[in-house]
N, C-alpha and C positions, 0 to 999 in steps of 0.2 A: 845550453849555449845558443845562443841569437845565431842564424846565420845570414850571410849576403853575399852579394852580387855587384861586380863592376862593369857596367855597359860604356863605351865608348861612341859618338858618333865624329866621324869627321866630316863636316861637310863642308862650302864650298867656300868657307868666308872663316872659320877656326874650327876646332877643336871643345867639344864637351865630354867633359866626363863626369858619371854620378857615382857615388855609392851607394845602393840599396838595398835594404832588408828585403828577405825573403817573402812577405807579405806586402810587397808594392810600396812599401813606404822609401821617398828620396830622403836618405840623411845626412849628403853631403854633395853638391856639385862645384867645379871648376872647370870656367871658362875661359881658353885662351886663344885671342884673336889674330889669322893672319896676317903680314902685311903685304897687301895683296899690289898686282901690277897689273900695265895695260895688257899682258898675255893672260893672266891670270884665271880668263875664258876657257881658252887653249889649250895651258900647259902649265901645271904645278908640281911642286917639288917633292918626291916623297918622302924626302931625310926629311925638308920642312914637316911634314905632319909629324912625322914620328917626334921629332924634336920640342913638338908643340905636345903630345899626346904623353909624352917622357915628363914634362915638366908640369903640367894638369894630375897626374897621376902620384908622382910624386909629392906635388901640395896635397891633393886626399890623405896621403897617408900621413904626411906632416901634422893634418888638422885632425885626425881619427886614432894613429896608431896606440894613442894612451889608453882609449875606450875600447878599442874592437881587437883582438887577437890574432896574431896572424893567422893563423885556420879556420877563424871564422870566418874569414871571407870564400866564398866554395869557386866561383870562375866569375871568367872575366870574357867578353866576346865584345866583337864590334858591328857597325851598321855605318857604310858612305854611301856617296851616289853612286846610281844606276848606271852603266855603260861604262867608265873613268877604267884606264887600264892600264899597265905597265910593263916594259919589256923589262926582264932580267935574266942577268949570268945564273950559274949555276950556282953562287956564293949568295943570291939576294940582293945581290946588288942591282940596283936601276943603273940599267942603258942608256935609259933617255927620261926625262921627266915624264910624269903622268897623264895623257892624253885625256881632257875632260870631256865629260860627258856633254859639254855645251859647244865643243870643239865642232866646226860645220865643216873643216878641211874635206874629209872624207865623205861629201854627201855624195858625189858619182857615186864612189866605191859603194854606198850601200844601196844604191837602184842597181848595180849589178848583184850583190849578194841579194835583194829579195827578188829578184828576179830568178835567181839557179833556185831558192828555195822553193818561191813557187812552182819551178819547173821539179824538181826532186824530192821534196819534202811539205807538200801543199797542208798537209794535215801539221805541219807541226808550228813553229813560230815565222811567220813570214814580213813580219812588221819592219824588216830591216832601213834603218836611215844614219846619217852621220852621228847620231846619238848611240848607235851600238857598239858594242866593243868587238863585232866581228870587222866592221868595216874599218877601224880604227886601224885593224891589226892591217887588214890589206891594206890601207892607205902607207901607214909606216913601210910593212915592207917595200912597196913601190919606190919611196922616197930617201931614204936610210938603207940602204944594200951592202953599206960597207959595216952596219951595226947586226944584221941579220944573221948573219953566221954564229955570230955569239950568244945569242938568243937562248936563255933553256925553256924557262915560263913565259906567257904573256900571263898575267895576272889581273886581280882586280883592286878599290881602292880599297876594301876593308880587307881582303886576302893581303896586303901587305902589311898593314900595322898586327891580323893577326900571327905573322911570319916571323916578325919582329919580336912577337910576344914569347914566342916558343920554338923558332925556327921553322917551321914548318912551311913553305911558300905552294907543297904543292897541290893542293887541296882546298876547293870553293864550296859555294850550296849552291841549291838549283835557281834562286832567285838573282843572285847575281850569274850565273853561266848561262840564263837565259837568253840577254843580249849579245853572248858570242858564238849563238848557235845551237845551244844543248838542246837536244831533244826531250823536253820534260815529262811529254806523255808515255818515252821508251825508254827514259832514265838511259840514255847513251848521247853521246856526239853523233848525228847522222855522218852517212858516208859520202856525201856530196861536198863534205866541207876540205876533201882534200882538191876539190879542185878549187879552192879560194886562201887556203894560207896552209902551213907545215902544222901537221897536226899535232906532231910531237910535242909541241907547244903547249899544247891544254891539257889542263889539270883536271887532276879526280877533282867529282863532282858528288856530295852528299848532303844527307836536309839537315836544315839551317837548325841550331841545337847538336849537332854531332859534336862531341870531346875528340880533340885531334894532340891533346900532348898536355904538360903541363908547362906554367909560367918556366923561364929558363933560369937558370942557378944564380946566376950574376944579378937577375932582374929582380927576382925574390927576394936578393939581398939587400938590394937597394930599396925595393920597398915594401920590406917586414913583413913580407908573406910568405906563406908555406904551402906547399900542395896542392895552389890554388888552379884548377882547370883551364884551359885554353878552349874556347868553345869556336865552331865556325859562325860568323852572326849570319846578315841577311841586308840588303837593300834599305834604302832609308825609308822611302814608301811601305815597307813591306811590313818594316820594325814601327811604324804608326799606327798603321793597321792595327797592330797586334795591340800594344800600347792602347787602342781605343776603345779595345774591348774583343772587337771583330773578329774570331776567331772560329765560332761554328759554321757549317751552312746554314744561309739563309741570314746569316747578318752582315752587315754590308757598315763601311766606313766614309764619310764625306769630311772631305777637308777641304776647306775654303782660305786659303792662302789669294798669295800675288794669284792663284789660277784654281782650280775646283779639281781637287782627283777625285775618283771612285773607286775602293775598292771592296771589294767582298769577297764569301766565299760560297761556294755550289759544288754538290755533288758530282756533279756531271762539266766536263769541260765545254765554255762558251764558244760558238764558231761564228765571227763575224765578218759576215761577206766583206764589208769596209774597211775593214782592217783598225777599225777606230777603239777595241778592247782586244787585249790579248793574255794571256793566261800564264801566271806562276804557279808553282807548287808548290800546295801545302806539303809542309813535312810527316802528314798524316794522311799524304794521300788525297786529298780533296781539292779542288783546286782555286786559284786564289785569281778572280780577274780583275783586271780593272780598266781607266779609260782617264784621260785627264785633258781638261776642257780649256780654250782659251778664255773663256767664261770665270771672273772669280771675285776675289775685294779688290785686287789694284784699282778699282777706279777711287776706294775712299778715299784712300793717300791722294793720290791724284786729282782729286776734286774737289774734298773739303778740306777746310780745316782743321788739325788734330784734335785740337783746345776746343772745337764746338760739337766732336762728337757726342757727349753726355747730353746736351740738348736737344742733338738732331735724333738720335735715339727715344729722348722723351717725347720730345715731338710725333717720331714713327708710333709709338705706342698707340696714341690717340689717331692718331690718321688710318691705322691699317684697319681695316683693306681699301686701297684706293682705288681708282676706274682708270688708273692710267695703266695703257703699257707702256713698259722702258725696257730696253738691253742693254746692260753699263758694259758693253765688248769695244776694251779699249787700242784692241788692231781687228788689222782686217783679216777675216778669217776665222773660221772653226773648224775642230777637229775632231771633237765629241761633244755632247753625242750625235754629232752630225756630223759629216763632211763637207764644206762648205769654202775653196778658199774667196769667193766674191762676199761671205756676209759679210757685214757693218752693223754696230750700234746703233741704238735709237730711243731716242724720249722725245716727249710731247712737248710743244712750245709752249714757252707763256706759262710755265708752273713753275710754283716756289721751291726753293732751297730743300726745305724739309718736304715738300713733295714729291720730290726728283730722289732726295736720300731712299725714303721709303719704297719709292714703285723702283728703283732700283735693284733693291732688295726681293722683293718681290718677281721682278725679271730674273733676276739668278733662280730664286726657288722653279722658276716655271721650268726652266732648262736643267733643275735637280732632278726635277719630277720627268721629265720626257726621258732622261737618261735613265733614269731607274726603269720606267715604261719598254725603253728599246733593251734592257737588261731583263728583265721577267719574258720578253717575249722570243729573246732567242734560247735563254735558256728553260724556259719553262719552270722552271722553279719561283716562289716566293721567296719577296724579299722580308723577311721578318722583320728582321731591327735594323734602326739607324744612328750608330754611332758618330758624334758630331766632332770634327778638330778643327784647328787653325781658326785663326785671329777672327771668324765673324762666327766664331761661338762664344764670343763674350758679349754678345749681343742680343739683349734679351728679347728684344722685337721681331730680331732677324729670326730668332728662333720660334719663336709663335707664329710668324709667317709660312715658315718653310715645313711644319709640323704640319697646318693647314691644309697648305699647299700639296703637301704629300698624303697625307690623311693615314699617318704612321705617325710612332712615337718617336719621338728623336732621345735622344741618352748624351749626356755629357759626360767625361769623363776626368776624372782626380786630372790625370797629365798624360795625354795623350804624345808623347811626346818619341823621337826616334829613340834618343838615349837608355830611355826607359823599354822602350822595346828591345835595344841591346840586350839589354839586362837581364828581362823577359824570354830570351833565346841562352842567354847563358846560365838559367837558372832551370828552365826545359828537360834537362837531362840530370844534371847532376844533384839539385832539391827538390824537382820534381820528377815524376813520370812521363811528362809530355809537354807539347808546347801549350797544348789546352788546359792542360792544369796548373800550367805553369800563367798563362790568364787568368782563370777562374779565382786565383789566390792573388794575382797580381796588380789587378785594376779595379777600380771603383766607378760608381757611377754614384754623380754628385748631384745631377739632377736629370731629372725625365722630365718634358714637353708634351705633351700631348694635344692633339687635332681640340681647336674647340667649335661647336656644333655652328653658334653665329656668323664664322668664318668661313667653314668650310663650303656651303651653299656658293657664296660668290666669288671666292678663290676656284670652285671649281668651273664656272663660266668663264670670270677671265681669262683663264688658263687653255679654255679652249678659243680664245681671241686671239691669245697671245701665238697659239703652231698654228690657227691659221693667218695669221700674219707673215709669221716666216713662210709659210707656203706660197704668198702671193708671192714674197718679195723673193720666192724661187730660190731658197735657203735650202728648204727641204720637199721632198716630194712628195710625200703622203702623211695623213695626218694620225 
């Protein structure tokens, strides 16, 4: 008998859910879209998700239940944003809507929490800002006192839908409890964090892939399943990662969305004076860091076309490599792998459409490449592979560029996708041995890139035109 796996992701705009065989194949997804509001930043609903995640899951089984058996499906986990948190009773019920991870209310609160961290806990996570679910919690208790007493969990976004799933609310992994202080190199809550909220509040903390119960009686009923696992997932970031392949030390994940993440994994944990990369843990012990850049594609949406990418593309092919530098950084500001808030964009005057497309392209690879550079050199480790996601890996130019540029293979992959990473984490423990093998059988790699020799001679000049340009323009300070 086949078996599979149901990954959920909720993120910040609906709800996906796939069904997947045990060998990475998607054989079934639904898609169901918020309707979102002007708070919608701020503060979202958590019955909304469920309610959305309830009826997505219910059509799988609708459109499946005839083919796949109820036992055949082995678990089920999930993957939201990073930071998004929730107060609840001791029934699971939400307090107060879900505090999002884009939510700035709380930015004081979190220059005091990384401020005690740095003072008590310097070795451990100190990145604190309005994005964390530590500072969230402080901001709420300060503001809500008369909801505080009733308080049993603050939670996270996928610890609620998997709570839902099997009741269980009290229990996260190390990738989401990162943001609200966990100490992941002591696998404890440090002790400084009582003097910033009620500690009793936070939940066991175990790696992403832990079986915490099964689906609940009522829920199996409804949708024709039996025995099926509740699995804890993992961060959305974290579940692409995986998804991409990225899973040993020494291979490293780029995703170029609205903005560039980095993540990889190393032996040894990264310590970054700038606070610009900070570290999850792997569920095998290794650790997972990353960095995410305001560097990425927004400018394509933003700049060209849609209808004339296939061209401006064709065009790039033949034009790369050009002599121009460009930075397509569409605010002011960077974050990685620099520190920077004075930097600004820049391209040369007086060049064409497909000229600007291309050295565009080309500018991002340069700041892939410095980022990987300031990563090999605090951790001493190589970076072996590069796993490529998001929307400017369908971009075949862009990829011969940044391959170049890097003078590493890039790897694309089947679907690097959060969902699939769910999935990937739910099928970790229960049809596989681990989260690595639960990779290894999980993801495909569709095509490899590799550095071509014509290229890389003058990709690697520019490139060194390109940091010290930012060095005049006092972006960064050493080359």
């Amino acid at each position: 008998m086949k078996e599979y796996i149901i990954g959920i992701d909720v993120g910040t705009q609906g709800v996906r859910v796939a069904l997947v065989q045990a060998n990475g194949t998607v054989i079934q997804t639904v898609s169901t879209p918020f309707k979102l509001t002007a708070r919608s930043r701020e503060e979202q609903s958590p019955d909304m998700w469920w309610k959305h995640t309830l009826e997505a899951l219910l059509e799988i089984r609708k459109q499946t239940a005839s083919d796949i058996a109820p036992r055949a499906i082995k678990a089920i986990a999930t993957t939201s944003t990073s930071g998004t948190v929730i107060p609840i009773d001791k029934n699971g019920i939400p307090l107060h809507d879900a505090l999002m991870y884009s939510d700035t209310r709380s930015a004081e609160e979190g220059q005091y929490c990384k401020a005690l961290a740095k003072q008590y806990n310097p070795d451990g996570f100190t990145g604190f800002n309005a994005s964390c679910g530590l500072s969230k919690i402080r901001w709420f208790d300060k503001n809500y006192p008369e909801k505080t007493e009733r308080i049993h969990k603050w939670i996270h976004a996928a610890d609620f839908i998997t709570g839902k799933l099997c009741g269980r609310f009290d229990i996260t992994d190390y990738t989401n409890a990162l943001k609200t202080g966990f100490d992941v190199e002591r696998y404890c809550w440090p002790d400084y964090l009582d003097r910033l909220i009620t500690t009793t509040w936070l939940q066991e903390v175990v790696p992403s892939g832990t079986v915490i119960g099964e689906l609940a009686t009522d829920l199996a009923g409804a949708l024709r399943l039996d025995k099926t696992k509740v699995v804890v997932g993992l961060t959305d970031g974290c579940a692409s990662q995986l998804a991409s392949g990225a899973v040993k030390p020494g291979d490293w994940n780029t995703t170029i969305g609205t903005t560039m993440v980095i993540k990889g994994v190393t032996r040894n944990k990264i310590i970054d004076p700038s606070g610009s990369i900070y570290c999850h843990r792997h569920p095998e012990g290794y650790w997972m860091p990353g960095g995410a850049s305001n560097t990425g594609a927004d400018w394509v949406s933003l700049d060209f076309d849609k209808k004339e990418l296939p061209m401006l593309n064709a065009h790039a092919a033949r034009l790369l490599p050009t002599s121009h530098l460009a930075w397509p950084l569409k605010q002011k500001g960077e974050r990685f792998p620099f520190t920077s808030p004075h930097a600004m964009g820049f391209a040369p005057p007086s060049i064409s459409n497909e000229e600007r497309y291309t050295a565009n392209m080309e500018g991002v690879a340069y700041i892939e490449r410095y980022a990987y550079e300031q990563i090999e050199g605090l951790s001493s480790e190589s970076v072996n592979a590069i796993f490529t996601a998001g929307g400017a890996s369908n971009s075949a130019p862009w990829l011969r560029i940044r391959s170049s540029v890097l003078k590493k293979p890039i790897y694309k992959s089947r679907e690097a996708t959060g969902v699939l990473g769910a999935a990937i984490a739910a099928a970790s423990k229960t049809i596989y041995g681990s989260m690595t093998e639960a990779v290894n059988h999980m993801t495909r790699i569709t095509e490899e890139v590799l550095p071509e020799k014509e290229l890389i001679s003058i990709y690697e000049e520019n490139y060194h035109q390109f940091i010290h340009l930012l060095i005049d323009k006092q972006y960064i300070a050493t080359c």
